[in-house]
mmCIF file as Biopython writes it, N, C-alpha, C and O atoms, coordinates in Angstrom:
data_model
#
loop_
_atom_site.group_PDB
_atom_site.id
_atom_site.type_symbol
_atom_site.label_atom_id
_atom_site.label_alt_id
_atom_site.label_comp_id
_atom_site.label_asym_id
_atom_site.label_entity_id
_atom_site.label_seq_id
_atom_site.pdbx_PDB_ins_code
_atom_site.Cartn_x
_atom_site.Cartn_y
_atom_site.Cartn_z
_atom_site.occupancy
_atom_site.B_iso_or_equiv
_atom_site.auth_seq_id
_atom_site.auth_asym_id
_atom_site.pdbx_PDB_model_num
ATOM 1   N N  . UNK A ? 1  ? 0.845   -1.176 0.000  1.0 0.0 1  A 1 
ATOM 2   C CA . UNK A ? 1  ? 0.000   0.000  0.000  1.0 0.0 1  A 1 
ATOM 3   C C  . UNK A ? 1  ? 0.891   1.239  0.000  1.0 0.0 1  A 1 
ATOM 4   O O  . UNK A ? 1  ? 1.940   1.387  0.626  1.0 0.0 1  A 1 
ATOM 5   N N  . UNK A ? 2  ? 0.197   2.226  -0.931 1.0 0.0 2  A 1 
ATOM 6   C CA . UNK A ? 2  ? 1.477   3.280  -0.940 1.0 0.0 2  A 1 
ATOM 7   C C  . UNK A ? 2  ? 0.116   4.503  -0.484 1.0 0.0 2  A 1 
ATOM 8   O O  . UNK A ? 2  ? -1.076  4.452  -0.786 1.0 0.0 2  A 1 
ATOM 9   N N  . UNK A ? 3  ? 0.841   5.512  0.313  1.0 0.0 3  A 1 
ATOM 10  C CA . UNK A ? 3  ? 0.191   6.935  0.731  1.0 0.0 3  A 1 
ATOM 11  C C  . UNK A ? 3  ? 0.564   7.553  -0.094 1.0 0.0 3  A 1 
ATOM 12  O O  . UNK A ? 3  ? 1.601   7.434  -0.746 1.0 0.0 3  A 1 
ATOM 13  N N  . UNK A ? 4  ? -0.822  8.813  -0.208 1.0 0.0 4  A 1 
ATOM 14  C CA . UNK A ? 4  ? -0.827  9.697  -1.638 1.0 0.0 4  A 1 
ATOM 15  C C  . UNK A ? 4  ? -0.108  10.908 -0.811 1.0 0.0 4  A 1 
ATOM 16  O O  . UNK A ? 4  ? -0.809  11.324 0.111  1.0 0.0 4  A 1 
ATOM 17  N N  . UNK A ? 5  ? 0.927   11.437 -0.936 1.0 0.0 5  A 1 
ATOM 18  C CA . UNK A ? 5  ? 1.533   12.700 -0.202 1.0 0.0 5  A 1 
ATOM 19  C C  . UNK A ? 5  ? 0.601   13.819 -0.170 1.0 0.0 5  A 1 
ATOM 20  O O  . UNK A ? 5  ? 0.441   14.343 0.932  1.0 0.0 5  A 1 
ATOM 21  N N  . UNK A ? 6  ? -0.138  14.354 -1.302 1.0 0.0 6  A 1 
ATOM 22  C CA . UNK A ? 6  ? -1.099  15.667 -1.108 1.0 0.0 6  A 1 
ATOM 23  C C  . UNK A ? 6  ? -1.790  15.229 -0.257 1.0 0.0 6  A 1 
ATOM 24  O O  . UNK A ? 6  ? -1.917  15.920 0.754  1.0 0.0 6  A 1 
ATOM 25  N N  . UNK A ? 7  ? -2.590  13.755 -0.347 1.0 0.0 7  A 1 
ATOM 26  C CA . UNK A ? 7  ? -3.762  13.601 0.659  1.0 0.0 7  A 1 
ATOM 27  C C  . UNK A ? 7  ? -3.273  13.471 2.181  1.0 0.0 7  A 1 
ATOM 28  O O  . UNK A ? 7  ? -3.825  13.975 3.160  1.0 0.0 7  A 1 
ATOM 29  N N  . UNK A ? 8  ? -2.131  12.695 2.162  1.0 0.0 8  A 1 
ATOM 30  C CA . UNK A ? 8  ? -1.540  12.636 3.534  1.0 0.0 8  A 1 
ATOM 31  C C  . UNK A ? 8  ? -1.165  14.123 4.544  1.0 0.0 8  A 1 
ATOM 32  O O  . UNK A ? 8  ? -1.183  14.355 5.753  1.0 0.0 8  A 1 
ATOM 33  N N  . UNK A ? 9  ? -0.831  14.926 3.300  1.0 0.0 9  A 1 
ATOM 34  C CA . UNK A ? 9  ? -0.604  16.651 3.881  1.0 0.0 9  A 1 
ATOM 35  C C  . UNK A ? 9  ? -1.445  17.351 4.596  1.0 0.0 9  A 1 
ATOM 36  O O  . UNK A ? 9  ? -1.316  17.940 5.669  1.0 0.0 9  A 1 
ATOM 37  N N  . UNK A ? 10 ? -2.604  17.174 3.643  1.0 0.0 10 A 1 
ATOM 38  C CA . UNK A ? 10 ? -4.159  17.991 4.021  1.0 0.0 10 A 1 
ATOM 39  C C  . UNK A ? 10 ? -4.325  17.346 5.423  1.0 0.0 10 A 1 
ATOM 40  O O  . UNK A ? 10 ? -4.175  18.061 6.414  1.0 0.0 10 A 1 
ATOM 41  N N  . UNK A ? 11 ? -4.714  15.650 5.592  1.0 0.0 11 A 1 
ATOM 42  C CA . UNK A ? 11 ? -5.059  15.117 6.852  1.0 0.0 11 A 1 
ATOM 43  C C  . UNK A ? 11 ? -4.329  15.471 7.893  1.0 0.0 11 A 1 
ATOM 44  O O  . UNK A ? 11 ? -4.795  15.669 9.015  1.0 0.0 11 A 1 
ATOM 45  N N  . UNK A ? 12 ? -2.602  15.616 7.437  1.0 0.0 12 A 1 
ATOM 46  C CA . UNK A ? 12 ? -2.064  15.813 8.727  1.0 0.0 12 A 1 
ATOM 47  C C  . UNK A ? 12 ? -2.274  17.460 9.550  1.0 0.0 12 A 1 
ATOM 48  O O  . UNK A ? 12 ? -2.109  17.721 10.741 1.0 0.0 12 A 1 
ATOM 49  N N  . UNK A ? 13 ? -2.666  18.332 8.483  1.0 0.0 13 A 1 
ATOM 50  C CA . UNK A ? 13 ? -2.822  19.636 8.806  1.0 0.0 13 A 1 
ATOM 51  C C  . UNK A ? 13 ? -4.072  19.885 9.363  1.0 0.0 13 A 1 
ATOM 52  O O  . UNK A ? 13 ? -4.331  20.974 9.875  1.0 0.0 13 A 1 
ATOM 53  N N  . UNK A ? 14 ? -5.123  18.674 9.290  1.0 0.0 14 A 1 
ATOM 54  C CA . UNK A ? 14 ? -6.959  19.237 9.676  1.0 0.0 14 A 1 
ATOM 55  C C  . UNK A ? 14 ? -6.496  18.383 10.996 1.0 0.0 14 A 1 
ATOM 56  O O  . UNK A ? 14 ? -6.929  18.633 12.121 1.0 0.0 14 A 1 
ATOM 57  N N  . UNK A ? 15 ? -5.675  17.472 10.742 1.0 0.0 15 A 1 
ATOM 58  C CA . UNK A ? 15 ? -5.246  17.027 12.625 1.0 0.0 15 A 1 
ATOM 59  C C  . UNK A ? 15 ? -4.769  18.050 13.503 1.0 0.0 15 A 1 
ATOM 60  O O  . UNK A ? 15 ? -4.698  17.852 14.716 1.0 0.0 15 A 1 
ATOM 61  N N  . UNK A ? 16 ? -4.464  19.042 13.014 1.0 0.0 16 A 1 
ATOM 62  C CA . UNK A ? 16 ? -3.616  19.771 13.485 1.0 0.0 16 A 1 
ATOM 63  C C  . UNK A ? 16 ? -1.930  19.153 14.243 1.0 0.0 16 A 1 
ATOM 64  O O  . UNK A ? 16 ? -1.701  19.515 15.397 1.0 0.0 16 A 1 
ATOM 65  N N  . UNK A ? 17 ? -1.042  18.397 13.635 1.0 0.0 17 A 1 
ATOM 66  C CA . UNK A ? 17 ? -0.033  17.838 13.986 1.0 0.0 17 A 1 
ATOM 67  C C  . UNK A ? 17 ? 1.188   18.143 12.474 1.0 0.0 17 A 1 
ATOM 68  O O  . UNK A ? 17 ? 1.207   18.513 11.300 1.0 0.0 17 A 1 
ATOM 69  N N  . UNK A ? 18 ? 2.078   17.651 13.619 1.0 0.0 18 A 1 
ATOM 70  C CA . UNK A ? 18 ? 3.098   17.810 12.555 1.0 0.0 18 A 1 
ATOM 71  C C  . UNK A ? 18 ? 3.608   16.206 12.242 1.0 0.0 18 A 1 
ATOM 72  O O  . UNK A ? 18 ? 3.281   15.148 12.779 1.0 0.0 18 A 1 
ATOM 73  N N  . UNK A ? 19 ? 4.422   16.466 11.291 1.0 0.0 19 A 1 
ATOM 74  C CA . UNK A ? 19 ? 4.665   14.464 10.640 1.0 0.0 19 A 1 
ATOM 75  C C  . UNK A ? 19 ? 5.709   13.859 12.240 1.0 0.0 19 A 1 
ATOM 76  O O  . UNK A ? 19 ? 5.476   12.775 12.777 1.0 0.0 19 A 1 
ATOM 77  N N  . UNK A ? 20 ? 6.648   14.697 12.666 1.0 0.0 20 A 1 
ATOM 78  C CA . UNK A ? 20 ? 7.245   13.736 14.007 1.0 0.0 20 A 1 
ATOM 79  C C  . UNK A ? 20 ? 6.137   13.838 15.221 1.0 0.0 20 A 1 
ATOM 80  O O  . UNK A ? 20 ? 6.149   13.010 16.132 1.0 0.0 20 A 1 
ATOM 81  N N  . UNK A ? 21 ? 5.164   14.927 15.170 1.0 0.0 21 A 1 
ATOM 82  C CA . UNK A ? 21 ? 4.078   14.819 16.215 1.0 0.0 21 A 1 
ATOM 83  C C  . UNK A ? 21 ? 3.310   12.965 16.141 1.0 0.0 21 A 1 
ATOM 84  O O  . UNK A ? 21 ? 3.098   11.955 16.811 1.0 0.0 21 A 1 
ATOM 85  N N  . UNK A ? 22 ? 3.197   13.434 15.107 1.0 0.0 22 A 1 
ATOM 86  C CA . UNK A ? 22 ? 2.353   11.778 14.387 1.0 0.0 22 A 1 
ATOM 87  C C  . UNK A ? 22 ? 3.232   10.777 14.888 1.0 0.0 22 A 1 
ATOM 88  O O  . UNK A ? 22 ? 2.974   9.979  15.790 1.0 0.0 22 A 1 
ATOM 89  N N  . UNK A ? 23 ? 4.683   10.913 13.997 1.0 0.0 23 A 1 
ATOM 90  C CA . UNK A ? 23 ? 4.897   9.735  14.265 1.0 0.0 23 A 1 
ATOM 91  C C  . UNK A ? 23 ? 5.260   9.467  16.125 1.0 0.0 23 A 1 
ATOM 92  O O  . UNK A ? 23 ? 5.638   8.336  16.432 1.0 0.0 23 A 1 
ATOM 93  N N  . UNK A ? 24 ? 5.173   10.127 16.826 1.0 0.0 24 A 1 
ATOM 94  C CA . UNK A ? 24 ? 5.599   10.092 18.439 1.0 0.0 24 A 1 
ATOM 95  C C  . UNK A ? 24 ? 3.978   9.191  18.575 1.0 0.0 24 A 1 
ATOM 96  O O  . UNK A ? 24 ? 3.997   8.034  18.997 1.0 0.0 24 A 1 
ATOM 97  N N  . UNK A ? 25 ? 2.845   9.755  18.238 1.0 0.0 25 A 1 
ATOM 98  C CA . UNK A ? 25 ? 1.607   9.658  18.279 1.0 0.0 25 A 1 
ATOM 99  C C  . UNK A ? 25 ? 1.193   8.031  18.030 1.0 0.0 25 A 1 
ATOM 100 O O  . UNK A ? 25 ? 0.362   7.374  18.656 1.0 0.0 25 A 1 
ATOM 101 N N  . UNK A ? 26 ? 2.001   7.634  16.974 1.0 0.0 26 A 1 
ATOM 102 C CA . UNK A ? 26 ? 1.614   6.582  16.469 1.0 0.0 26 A 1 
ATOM 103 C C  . UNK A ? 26 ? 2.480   5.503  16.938 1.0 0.0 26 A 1 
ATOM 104 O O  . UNK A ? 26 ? 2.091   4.344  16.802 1.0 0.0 26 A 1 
ATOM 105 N N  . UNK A ? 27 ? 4.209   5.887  17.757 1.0 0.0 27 A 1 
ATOM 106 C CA . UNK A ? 27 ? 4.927   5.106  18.031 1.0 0.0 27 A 1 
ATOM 107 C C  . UNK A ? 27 ? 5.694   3.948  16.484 1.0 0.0 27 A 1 
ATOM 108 O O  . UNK A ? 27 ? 5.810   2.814  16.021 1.0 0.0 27 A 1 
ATOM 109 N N  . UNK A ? 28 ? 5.986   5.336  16.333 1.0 0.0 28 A 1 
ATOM 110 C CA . UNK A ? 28 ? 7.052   4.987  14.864 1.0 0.0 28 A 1 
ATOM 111 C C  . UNK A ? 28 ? 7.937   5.607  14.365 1.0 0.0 28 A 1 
ATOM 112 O O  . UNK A ? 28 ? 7.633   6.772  14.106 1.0 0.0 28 A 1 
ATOM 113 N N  . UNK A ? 29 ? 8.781   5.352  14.153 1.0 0.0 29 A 1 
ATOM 114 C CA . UNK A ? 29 ? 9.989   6.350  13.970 1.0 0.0 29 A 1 
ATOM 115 C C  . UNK A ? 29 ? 9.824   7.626  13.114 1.0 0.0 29 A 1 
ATOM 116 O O  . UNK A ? 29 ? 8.995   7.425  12.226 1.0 0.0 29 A 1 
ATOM 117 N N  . UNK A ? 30 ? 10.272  8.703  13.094 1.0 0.0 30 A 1 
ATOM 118 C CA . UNK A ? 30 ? 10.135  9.635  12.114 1.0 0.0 30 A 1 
ATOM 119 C C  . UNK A ? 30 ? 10.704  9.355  10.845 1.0 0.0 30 A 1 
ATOM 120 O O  . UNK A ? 30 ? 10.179  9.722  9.794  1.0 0.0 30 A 1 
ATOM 121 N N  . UNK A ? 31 ? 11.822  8.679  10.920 1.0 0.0 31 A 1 
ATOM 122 C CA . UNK A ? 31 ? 12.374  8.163  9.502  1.0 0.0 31 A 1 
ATOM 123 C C  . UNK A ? 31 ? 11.918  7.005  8.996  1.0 0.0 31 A 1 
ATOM 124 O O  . UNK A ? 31 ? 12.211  6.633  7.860  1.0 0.0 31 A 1 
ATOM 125 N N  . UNK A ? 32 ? 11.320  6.478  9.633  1.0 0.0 32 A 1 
ATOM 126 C CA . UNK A ? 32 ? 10.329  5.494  9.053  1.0 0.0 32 A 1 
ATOM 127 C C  . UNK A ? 32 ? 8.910   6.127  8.464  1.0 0.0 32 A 1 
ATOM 128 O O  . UNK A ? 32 ? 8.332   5.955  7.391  1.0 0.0 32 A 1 
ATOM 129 N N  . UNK A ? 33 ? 8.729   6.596  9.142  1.0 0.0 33 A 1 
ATOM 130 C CA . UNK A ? 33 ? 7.207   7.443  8.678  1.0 0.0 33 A 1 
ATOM 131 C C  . UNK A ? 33 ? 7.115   8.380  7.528  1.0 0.0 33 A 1 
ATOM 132 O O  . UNK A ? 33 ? 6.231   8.505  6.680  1.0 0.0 33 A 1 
ATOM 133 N N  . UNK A ? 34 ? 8.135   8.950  7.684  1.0 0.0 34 A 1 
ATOM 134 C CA . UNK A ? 34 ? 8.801   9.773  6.446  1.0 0.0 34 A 1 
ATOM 135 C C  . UNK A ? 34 ? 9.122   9.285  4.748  1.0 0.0 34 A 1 
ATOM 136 O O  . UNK A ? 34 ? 8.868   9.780  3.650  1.0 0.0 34 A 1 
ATOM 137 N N  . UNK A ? 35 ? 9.778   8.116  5.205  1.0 0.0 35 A 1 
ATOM 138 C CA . UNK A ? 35 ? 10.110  7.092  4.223  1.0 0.0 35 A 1 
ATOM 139 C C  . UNK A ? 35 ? 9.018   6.558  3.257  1.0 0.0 35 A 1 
ATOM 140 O O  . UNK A ? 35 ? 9.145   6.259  2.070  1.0 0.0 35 A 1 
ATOM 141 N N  . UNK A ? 36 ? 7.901   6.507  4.054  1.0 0.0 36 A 1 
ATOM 142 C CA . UNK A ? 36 ? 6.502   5.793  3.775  1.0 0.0 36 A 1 
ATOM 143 C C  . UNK A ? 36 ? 5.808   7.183  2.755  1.0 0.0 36 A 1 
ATOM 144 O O  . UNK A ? 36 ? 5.433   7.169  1.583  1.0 0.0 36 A 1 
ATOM 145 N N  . UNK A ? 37 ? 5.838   8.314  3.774  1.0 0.0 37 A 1 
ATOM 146 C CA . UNK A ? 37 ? 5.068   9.578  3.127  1.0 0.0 37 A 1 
ATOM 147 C C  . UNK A ? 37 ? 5.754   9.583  1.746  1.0 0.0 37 A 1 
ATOM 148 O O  . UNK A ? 37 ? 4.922   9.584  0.839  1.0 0.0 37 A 1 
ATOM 149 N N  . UNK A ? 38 ? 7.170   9.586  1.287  1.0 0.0 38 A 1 
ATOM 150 C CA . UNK A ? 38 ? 7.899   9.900  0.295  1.0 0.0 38 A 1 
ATOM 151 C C  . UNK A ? 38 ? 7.742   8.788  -0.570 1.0 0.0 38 A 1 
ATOM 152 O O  . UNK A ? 38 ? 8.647   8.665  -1.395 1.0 0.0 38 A 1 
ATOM 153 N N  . UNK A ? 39 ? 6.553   7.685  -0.610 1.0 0.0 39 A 1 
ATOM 154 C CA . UNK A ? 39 ? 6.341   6.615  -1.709 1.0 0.0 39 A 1 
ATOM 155 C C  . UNK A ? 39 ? 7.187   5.127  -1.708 1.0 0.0 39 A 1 
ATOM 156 O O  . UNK A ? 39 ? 7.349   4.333  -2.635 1.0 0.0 39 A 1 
ATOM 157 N N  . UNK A ? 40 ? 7.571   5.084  -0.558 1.0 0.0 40 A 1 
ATOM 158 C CA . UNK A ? 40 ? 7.597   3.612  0.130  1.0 0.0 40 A 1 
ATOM 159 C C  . UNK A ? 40 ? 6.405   2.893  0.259  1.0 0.0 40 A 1 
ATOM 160 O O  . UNK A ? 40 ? 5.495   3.326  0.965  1.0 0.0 40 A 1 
ATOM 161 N N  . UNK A ? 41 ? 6.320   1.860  -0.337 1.0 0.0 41 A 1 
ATOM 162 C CA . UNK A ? 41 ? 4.800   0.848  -0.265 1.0 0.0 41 A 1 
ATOM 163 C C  . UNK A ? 41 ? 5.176   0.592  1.362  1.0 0.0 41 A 1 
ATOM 164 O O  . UNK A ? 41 ? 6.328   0.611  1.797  1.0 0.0 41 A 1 
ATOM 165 N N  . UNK A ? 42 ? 3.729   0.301  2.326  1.0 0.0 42 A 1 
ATOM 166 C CA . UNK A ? 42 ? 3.913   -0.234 3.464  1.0 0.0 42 A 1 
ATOM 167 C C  . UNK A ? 42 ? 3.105   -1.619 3.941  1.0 0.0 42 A 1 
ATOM 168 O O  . UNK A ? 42 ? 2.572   -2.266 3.039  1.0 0.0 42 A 1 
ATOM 169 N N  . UNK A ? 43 ? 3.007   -2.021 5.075  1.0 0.0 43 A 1 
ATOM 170 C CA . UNK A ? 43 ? 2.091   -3.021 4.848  1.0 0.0 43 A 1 
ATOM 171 C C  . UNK A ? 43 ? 0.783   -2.729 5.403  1.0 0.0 43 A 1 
ATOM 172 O O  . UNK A ? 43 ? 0.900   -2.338 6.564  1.0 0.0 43 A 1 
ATOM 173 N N  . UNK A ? 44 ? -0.295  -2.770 5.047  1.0 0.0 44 A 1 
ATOM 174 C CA . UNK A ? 44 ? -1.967  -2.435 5.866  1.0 0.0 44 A 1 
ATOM 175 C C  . UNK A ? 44 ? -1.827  -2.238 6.896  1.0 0.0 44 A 1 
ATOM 176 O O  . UNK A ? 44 ? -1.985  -1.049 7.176  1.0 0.0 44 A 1 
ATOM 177 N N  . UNK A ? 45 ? -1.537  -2.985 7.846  1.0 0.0 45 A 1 
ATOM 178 C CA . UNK A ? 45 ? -1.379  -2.514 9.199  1.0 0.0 45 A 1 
ATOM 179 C C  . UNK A ? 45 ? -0.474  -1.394 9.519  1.0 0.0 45 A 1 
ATOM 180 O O  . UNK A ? 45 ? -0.598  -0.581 10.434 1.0 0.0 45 A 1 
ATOM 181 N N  . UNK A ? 46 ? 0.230   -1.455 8.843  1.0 0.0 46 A 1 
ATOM 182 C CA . UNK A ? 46 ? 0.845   -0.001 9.105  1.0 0.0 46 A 1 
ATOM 183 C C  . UNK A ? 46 ? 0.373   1.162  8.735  1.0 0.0 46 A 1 
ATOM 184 O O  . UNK A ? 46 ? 0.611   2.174  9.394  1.0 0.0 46 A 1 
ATOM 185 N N  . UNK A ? 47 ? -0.477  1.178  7.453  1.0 0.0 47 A 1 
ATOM 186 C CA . UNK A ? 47 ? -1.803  2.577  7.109  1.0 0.0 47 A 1 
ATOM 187 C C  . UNK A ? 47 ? -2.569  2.387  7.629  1.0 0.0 47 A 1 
ATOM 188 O O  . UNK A ? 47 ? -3.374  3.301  7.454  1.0 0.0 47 A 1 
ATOM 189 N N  . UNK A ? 48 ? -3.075  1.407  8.522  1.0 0.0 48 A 1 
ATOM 190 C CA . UNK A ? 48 ? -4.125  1.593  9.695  1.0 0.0 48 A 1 
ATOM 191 C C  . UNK A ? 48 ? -3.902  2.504  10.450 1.0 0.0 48 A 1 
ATOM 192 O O  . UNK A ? 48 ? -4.594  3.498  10.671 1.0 0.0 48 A 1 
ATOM 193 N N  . UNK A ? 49 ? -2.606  2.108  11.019 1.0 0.0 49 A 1 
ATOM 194 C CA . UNK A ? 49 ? -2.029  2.691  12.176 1.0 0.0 49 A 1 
ATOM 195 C C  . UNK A ? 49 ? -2.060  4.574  11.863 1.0 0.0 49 A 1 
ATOM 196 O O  . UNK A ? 49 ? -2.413  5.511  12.580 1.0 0.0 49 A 1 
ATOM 197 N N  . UNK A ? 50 ? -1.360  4.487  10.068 1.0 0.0 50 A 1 
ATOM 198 C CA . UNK A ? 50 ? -1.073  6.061  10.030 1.0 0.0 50 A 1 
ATOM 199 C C  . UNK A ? 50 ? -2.661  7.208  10.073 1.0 0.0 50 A 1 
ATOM 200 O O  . UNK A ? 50 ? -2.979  8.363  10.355 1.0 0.0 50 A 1 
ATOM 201 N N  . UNK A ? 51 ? -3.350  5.722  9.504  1.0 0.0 51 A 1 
ATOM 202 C CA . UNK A ? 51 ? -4.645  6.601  8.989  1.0 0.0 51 A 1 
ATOM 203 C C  . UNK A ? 51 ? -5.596  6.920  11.257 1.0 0.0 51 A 1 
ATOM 204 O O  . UNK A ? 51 ? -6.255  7.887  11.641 1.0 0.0 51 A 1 
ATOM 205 N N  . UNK A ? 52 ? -5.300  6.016  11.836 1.0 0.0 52 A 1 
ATOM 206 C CA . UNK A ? 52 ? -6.182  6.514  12.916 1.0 0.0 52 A 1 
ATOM 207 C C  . UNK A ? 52 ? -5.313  7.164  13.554 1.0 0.0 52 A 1 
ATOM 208 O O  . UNK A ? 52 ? -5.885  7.892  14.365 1.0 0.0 52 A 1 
ATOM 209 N N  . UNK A ? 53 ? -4.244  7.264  13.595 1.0 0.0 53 A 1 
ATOM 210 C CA . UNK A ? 53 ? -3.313  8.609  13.822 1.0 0.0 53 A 1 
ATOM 211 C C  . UNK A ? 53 ? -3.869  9.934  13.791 1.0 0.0 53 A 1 
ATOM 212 O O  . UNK A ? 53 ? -4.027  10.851 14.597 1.0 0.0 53 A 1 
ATOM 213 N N  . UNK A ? 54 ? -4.111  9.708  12.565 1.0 0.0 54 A 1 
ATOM 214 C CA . UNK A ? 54 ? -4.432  10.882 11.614 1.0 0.0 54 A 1 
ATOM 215 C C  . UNK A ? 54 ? -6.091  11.377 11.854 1.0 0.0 54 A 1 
ATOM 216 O O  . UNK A ? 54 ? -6.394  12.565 11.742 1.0 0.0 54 A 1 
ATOM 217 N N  . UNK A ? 55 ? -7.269  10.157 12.246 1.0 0.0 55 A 1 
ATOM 218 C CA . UNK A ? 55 ? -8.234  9.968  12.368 1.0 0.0 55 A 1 
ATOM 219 C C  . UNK A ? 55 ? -8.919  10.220 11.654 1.0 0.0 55 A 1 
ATOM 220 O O  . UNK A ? 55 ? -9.967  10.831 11.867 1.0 0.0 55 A 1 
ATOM 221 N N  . UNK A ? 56 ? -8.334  9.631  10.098 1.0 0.0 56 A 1 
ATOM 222 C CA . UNK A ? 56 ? -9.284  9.611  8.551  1.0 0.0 56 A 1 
ATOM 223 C C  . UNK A ? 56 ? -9.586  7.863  8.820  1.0 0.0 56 A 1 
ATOM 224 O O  . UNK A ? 56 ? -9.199  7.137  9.736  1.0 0.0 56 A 1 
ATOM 225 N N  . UNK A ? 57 ? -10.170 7.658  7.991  1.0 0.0 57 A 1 
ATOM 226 C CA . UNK A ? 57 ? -10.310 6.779  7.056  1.0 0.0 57 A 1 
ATOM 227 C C  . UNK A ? 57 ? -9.061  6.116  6.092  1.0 0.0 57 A 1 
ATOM 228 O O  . UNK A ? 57 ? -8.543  6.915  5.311  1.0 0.0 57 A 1 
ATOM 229 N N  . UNK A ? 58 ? -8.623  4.939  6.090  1.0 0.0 58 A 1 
ATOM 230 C CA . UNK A ? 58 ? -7.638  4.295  5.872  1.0 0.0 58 A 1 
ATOM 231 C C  . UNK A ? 58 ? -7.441  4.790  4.148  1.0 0.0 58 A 1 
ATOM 232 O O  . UNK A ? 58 ? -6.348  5.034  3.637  1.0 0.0 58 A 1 
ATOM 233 N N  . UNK A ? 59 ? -9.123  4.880  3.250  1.0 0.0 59 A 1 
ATOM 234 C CA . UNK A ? 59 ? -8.934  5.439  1.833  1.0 0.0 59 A 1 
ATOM 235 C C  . UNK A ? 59 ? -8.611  6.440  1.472  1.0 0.0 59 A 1 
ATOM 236 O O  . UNK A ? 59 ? -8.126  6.827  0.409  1.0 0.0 59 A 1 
ATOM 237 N N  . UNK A ? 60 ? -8.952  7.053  2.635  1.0 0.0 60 A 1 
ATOM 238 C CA . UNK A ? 60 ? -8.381  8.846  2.506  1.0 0.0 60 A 1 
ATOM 239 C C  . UNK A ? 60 ? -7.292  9.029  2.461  1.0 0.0 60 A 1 
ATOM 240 O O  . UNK A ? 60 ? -7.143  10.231 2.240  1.0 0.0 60 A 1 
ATOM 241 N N  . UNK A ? 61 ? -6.217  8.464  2.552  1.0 0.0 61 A 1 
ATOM 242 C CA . UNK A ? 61 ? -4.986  8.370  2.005  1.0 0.0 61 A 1 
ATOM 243 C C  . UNK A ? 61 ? -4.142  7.948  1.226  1.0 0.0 61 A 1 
ATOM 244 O O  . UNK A ? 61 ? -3.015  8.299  0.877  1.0 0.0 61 A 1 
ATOM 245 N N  . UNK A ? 62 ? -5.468  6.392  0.773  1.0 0.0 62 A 1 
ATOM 246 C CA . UNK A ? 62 ? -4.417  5.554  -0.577 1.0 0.0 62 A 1 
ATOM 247 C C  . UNK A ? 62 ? -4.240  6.341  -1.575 1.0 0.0 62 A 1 
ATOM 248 O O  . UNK A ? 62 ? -4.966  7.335  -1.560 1.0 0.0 62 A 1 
ATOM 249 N N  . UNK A ? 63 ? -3.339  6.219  -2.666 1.0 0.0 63 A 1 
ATOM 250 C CA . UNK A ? 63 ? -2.704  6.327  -3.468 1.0 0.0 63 A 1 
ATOM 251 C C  . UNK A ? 63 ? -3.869  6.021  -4.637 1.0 0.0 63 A 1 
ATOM 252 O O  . UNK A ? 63 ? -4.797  5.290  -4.294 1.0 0.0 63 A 1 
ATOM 253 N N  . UNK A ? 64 ? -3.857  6.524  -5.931 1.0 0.0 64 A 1 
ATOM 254 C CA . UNK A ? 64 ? -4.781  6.105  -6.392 1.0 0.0 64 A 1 
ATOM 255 C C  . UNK A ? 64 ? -6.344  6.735  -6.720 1.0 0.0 64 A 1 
ATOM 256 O O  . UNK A ? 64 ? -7.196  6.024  -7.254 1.0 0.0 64 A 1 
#
């Protein structure tokens, strides 16, 4: 599963957080999380994780 960066931007900004806020939030590294935003495929459970982070919807971020 790959995250769409525009869509991932918007969500992280209506969260009001920043991407290392998240990742502290979500208990994941920032360079891991980062890696993913920049078009690293990940595995589902891990866009679970980013998407209720974020508290979208897991589609609101695919790619696609």
């Amino acid at each position: 599963m790959r995250i769409n960066k525009l869509k991932f931007q918007f969500a992280l900004g209506r969260a009001g957080l920043t991407q290392a806020e998240l990742a502290e939030k979500i208990h994941m590294s920032r360079g891991n999380l980062s890696t993913i935003v920049n078009g690293k495929s990940c595995q589902p459970k891990t866009m679970f994780k980013i998407a209720d982070g974020l508290g979208v919807d897991v589609t609101e971020l695919l790619e696609g």
